[in-house]
MARBA-3410 file (N, C-alpha, C, O; in Angstrom, 1 decimal):
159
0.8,-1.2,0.0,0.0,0.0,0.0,0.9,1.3,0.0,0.7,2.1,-0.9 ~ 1.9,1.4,1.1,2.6,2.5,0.7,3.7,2.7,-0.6,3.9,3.8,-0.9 ~ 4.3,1.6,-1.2,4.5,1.3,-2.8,3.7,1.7,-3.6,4.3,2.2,-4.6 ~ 2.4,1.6,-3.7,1.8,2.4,-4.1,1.2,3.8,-4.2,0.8,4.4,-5.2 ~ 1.3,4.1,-2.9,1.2,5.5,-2.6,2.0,6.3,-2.8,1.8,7.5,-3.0
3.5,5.5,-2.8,4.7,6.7,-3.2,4.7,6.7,-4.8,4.9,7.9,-5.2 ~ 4.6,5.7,-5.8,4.6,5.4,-7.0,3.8,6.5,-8.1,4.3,6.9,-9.1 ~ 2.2,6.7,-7.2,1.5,7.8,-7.5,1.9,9.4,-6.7,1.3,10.4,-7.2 ~ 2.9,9.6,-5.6,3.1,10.2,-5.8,3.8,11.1,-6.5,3.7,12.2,-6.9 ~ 5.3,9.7,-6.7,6.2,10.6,-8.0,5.6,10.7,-9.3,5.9,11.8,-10.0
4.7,9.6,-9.9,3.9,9.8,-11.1,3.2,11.5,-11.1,3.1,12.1,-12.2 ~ 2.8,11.9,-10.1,2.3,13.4,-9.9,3.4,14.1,-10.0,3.2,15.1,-10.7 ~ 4.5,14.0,-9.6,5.3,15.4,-9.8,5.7,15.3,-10.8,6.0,16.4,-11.4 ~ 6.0,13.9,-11.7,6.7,13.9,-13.1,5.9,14.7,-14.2,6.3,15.2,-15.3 ~ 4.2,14.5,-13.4,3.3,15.0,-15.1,3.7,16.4,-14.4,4.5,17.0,-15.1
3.2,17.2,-13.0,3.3,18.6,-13.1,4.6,19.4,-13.6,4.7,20.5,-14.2 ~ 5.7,18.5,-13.3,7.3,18.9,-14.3,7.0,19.1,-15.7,7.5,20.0,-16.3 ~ 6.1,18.0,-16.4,6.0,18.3,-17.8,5.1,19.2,-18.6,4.9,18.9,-19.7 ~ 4.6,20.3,-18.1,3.9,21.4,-18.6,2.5,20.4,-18.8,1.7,20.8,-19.7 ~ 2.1,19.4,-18.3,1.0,18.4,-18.8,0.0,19.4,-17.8,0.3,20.0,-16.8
-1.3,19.6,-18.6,-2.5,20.4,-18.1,-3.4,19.5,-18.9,-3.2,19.0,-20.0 ~ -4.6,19.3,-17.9,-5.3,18.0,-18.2,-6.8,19.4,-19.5,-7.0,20.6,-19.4 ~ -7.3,18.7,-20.1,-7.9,19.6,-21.2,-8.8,20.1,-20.5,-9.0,21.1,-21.1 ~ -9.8,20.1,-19.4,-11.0,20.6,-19.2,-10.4,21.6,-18.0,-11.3,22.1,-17.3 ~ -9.1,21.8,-17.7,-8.2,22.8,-16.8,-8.0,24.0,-16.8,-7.4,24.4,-17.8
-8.6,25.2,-15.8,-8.0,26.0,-16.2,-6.9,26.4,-17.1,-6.0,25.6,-17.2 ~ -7.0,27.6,-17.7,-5.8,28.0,-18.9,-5.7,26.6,-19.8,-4.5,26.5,-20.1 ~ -6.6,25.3,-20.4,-6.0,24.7,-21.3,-6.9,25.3,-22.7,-7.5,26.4,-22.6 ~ -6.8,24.5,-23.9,-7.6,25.0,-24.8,-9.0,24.7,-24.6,-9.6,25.3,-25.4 ~ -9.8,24.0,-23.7,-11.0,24.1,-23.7,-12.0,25.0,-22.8,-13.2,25.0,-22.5
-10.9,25.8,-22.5,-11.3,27.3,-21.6,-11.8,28.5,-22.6,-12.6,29.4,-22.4 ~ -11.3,28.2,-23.6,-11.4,28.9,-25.1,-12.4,28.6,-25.5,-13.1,29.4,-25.9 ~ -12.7,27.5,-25.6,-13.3,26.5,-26.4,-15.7,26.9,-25.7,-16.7,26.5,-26.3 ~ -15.5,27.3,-24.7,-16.7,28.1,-23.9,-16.9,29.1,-24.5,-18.1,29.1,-24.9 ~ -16.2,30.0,-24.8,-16.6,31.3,-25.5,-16.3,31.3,-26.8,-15.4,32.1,-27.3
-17.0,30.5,-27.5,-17.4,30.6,-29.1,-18.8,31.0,-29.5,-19.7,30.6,-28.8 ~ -19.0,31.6,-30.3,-20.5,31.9,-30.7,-20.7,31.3,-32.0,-20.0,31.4,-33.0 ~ -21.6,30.8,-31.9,-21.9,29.0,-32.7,-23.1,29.7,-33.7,-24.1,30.1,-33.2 ~ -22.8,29.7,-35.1,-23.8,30.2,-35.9,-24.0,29.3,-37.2,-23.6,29.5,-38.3 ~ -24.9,28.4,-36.7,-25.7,27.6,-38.0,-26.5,28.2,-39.0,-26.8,29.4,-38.8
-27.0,27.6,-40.0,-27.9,27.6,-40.7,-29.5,27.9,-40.2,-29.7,27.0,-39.3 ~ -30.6,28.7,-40.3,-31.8,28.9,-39.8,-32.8,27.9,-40.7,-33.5,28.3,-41.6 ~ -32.7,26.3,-40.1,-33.3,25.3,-40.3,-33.4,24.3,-39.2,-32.7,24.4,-38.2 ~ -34.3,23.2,-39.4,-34.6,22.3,-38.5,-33.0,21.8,-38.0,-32.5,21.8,-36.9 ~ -32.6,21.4,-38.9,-31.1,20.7,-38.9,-30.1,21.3,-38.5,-29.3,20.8,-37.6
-29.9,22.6,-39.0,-28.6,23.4,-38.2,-29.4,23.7,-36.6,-28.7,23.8,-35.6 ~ -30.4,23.9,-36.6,-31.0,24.2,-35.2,-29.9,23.1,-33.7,-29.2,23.5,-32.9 ~ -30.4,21.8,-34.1,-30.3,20.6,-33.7,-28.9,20.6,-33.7,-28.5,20.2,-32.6 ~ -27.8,21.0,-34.6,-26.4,20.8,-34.6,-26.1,21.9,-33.6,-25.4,21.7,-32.5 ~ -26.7,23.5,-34.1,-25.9,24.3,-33.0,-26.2,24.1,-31.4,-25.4,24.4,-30.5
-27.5,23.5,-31.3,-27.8,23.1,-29.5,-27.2,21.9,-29.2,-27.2,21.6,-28.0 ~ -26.4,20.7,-30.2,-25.7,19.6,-30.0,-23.9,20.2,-29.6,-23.2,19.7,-28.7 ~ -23.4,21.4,-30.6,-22.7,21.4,-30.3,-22.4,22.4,-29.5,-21.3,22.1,-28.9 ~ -23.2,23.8,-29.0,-23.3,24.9,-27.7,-23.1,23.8,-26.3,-22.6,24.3,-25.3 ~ -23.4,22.4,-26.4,-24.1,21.6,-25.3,-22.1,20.8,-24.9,-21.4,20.8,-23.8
-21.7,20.3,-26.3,-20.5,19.7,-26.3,-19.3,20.9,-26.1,-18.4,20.6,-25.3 ~ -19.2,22.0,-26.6,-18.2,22.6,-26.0,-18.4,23.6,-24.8,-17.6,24.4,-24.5 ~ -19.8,23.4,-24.1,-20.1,23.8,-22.6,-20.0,25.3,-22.8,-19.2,26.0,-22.1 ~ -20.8,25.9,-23.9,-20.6,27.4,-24.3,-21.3,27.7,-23.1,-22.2,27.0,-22.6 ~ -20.7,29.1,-22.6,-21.1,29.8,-21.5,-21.6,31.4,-22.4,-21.1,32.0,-23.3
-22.7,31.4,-21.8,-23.5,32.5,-22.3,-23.2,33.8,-21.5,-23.6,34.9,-22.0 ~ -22.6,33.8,-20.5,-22.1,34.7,-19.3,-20.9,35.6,-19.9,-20.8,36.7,-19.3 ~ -20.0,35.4,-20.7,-19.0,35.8,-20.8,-19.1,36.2,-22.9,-19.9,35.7,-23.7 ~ -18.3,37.1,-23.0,-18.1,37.6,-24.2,-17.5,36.6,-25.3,-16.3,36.4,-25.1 ~ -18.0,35.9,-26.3,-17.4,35.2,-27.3,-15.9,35.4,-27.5,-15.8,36.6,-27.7
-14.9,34.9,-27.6,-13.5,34.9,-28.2,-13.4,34.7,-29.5,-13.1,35.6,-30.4 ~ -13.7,33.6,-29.7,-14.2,33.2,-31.6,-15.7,33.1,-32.0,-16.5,33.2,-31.1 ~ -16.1,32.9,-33.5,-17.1,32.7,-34.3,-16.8,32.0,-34.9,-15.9,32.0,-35.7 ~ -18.0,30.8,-34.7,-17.8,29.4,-35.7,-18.9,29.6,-36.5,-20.0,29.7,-36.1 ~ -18.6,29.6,-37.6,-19.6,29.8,-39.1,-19.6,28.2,-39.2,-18.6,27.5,-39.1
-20.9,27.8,-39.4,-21.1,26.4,-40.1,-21.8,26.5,-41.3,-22.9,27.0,-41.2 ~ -21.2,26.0,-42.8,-22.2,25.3,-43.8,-22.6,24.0,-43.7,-22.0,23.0,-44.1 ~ -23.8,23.9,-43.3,-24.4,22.3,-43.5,-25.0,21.7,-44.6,-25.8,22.6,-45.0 ~ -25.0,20.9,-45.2,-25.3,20.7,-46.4,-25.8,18.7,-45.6,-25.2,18.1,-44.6 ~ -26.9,18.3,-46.3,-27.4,16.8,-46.2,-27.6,16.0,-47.4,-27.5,16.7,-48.4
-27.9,15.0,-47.5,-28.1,14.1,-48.5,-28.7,13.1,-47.9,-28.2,12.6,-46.9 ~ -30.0,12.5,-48.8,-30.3,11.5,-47.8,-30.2,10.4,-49.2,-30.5,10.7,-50.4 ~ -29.8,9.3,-48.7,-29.9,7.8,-50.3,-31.0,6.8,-49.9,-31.0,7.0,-48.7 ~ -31.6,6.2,-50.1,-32.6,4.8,-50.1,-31.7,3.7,-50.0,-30.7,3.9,-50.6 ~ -31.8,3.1,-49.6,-30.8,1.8,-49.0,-31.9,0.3,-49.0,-33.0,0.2,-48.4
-31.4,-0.5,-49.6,-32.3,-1.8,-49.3,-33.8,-1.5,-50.4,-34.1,-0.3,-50.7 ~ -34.5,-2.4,-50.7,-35.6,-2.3,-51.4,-36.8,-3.4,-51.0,-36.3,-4.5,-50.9 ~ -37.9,-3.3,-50.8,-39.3,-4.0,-50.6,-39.3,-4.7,-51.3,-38.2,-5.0,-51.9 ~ -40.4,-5.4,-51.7,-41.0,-6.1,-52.8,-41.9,-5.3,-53.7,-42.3,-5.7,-54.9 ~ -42.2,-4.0,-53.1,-43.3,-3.0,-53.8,-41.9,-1.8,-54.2,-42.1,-0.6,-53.9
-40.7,-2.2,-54.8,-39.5,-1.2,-54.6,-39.7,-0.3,-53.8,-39.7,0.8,-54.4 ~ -40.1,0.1,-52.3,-39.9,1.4,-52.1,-38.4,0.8,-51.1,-37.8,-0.3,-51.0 ~ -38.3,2.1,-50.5,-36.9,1.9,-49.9,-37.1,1.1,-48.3,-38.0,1.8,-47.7 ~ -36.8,0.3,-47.5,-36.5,-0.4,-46.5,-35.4,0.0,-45.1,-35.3,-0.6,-44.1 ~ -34.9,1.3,-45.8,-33.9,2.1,-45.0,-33.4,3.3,-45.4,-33.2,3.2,-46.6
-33.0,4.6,-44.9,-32.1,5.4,-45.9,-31.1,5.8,-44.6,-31.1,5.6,-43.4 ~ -30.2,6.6,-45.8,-28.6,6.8,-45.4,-28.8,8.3,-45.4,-29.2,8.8,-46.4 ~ -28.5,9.2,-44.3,-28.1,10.4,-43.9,-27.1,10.7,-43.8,-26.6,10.5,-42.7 ~ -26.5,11.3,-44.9,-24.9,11.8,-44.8,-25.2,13.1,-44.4,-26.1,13.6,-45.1 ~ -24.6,14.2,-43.4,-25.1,15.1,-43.1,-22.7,15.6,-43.2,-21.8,14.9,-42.8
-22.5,17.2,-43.9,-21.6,17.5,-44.1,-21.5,19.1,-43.7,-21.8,19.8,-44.7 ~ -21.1,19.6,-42.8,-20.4,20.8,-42.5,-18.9,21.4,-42.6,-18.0,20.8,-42.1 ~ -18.6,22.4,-43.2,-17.8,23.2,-43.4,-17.7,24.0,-42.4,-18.7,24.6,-42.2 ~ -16.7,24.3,-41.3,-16.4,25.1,-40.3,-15.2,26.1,-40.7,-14.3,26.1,-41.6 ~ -15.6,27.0,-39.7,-14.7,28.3,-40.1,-14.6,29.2,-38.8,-15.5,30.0,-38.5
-13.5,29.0,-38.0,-13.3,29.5,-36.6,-12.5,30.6,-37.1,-11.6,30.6,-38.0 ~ -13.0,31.8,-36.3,-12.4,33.1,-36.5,-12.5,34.0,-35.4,-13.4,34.7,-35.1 ~ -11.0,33.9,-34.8,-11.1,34.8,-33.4,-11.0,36.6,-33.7,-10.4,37.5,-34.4 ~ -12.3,36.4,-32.3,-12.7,38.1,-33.0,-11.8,39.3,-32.5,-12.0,40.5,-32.5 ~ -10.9,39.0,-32.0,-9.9,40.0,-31.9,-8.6,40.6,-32.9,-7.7,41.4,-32.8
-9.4,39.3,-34.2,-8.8,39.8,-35.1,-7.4,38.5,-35.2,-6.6,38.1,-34.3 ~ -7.5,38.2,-36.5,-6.7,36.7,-36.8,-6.3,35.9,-37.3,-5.6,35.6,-36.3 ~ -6.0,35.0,-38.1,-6.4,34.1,-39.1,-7.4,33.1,-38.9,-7.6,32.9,-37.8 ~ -8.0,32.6,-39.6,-9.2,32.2,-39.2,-8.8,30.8,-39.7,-7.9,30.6,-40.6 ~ -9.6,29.6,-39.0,-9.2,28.5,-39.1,-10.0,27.7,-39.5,-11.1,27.9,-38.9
-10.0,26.2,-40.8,-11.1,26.2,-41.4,-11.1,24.7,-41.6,-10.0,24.1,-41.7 ~ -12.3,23.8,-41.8,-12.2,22.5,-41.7,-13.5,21.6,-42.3,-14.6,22.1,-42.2 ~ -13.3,20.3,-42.9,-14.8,19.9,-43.0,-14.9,18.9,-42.3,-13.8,18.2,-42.3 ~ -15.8,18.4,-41.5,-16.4,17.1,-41.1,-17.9,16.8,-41.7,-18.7,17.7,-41.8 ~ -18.1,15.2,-42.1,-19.1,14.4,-42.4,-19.6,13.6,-41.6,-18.8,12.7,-41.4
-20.9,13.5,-40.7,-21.7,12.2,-40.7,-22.5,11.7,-41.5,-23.1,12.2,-42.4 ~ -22.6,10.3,-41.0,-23.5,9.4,-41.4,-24.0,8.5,-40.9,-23.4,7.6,-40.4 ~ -25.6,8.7,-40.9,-26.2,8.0,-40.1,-27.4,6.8,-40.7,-27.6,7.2,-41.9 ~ -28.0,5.8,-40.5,-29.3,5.5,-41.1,-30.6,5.0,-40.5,-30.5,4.5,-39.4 ~ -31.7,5.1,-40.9,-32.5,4.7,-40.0,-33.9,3.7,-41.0,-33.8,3.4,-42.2
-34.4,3.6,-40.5,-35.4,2.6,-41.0,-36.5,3.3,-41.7,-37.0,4.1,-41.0 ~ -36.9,3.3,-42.9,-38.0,3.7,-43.5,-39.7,3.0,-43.1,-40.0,1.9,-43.6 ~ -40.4,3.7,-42.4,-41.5,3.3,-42.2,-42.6,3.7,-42.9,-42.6,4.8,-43.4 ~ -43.9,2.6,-43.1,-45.1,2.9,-43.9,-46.3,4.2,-43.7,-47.0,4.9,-44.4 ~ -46.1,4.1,-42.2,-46.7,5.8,-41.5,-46.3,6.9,-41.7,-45.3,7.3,-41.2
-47.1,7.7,-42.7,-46.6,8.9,-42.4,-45.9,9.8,-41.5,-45.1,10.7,-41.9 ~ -46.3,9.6,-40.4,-45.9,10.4,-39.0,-45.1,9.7,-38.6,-44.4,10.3,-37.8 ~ -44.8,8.0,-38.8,-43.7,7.1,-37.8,-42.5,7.7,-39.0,-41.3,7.8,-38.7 ~ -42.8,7.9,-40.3,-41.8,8.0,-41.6,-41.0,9.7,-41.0,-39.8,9.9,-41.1 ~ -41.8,10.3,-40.6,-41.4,11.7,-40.2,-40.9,11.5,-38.7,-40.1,12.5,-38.5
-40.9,10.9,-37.8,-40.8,11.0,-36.8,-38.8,10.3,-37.1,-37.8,10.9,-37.0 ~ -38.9,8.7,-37.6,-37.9,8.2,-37.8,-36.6,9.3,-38.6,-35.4,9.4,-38.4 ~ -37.5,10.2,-39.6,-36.1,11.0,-40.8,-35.8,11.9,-39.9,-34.8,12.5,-40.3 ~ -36.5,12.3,-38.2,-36.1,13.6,-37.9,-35.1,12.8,-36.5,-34.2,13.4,-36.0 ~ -35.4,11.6,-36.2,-34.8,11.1,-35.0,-32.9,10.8,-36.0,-31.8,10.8,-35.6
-33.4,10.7,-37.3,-31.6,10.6,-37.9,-30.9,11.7,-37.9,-29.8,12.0,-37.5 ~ -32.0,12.4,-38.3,-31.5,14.1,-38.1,-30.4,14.3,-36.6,-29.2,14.6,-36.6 ~ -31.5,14.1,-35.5,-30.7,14.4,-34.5,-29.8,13.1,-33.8,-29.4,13.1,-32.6 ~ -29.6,12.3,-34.5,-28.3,11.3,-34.2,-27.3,11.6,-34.9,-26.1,11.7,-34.4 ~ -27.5,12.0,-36.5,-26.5,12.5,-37.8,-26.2,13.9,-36.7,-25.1,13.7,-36.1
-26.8,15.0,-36.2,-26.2,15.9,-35.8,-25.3,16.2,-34.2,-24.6,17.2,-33.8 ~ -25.6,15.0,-33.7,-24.8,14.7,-32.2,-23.7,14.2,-32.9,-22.5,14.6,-32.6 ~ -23.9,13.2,-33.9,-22.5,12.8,-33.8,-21.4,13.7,-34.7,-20.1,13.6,-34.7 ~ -22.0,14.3,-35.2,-21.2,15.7,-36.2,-20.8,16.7,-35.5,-19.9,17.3,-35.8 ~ -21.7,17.0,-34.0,-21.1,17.9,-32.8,-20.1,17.5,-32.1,-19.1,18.2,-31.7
-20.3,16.2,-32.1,-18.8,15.7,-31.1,-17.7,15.8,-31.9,-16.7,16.3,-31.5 ~ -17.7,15.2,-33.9,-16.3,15.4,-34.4,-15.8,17.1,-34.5,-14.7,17.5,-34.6 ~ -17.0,17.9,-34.6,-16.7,19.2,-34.8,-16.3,19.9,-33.4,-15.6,20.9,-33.4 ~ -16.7,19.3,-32.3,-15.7,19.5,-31.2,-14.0,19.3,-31.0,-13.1,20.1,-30.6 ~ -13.9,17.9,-31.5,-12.9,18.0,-31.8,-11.8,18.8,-32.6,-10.8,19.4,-32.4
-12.5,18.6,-33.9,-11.9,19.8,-34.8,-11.2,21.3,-33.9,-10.0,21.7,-34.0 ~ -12.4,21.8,-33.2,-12.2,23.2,-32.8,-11.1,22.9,-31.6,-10.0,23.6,-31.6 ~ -11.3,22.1,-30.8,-10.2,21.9,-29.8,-9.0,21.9,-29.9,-8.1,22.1,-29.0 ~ -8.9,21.3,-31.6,-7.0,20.6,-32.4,-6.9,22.0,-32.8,-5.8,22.5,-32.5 ~ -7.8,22.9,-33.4,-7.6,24.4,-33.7,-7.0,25.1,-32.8,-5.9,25.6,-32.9
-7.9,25.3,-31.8,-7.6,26.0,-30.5,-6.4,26.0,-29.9,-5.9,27.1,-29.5 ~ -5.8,24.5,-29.5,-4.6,24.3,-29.1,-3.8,24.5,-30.1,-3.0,25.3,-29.6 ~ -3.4,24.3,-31.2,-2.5,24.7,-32.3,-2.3,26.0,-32.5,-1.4,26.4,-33.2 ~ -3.0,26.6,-32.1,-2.7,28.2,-32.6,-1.6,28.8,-31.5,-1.1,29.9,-31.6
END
């Protein structure tokens, strides 16, 4: 037990020697990463992306923006699989954003694309058919928030 205890304690002074700051730390890049002002497209879909991604980089509404993330979203949906009556059995949501980080104090601006894709099941109901295209919607746009988090974070810290 105390082998242990001493082992983590030198393990602790070796990372605080190494400039190592853990990412959600004061002064790391995702202290930055709070004060962005997140500006989608005025549609159902960019709606859904910018509250997926305000949610993943923990924007604080309290404090003054540092950067502006311009998003272009663009989707495509394909038919996948076929019936016996040809209609489609599934479709494919490729959902694609263009990012463009630009700190407002004046900067180079930093620029990137990420793609999801998601699919879901085509249903014979109208409303289960609409309910299912809008639940891909917001799985294609969570998971486009999380790689577009990353994106901004590899930005952030590199500059």
């Amino acid at each position: 037990m105390r082998g242990l205890a001493s082992l983590l304690l030198v393990g602790s002074v070796g990372l605080a020697g190494c400039g190592f700051t853990p990412l959600y730390a004061q002064g790391a890049a995702g202290t930055d990463a709070s004060r962005i002002a997140v500006h989608t497209p005025d549609d159902r879909l960019g709606y859904r992306l910018r509250e997926q991604l305000e949610d993943a980089l923990a924007v604080s509404r309290s404090a003054a923006p540092l950067h502006r993330l311009d998003l272009k979203v663009e989707s495509a949906r394909r038919p996948l699989g076929r019936r016996i009556d040809d209609t489609a059995s599934r479709y494919e949501l490729t959902v694609r954003a263009e990012w463009t980080l630009t700190p407002l104090a004046g900067g180079e601006a930093m620029t990137g694309v990420e793609t999801a894709t998601v699919t879901y099941a085509a249903a014979d109901q109208p409303y289960a058919a609409i309910a299912a295209q809008q639940d891909g919607e917001d799985r294609a746009a969570a998971d486009l928030a999380r790689l577009l988090r990353l994106d901004v974070l590899r930005a952030l810290s590199g500059r």
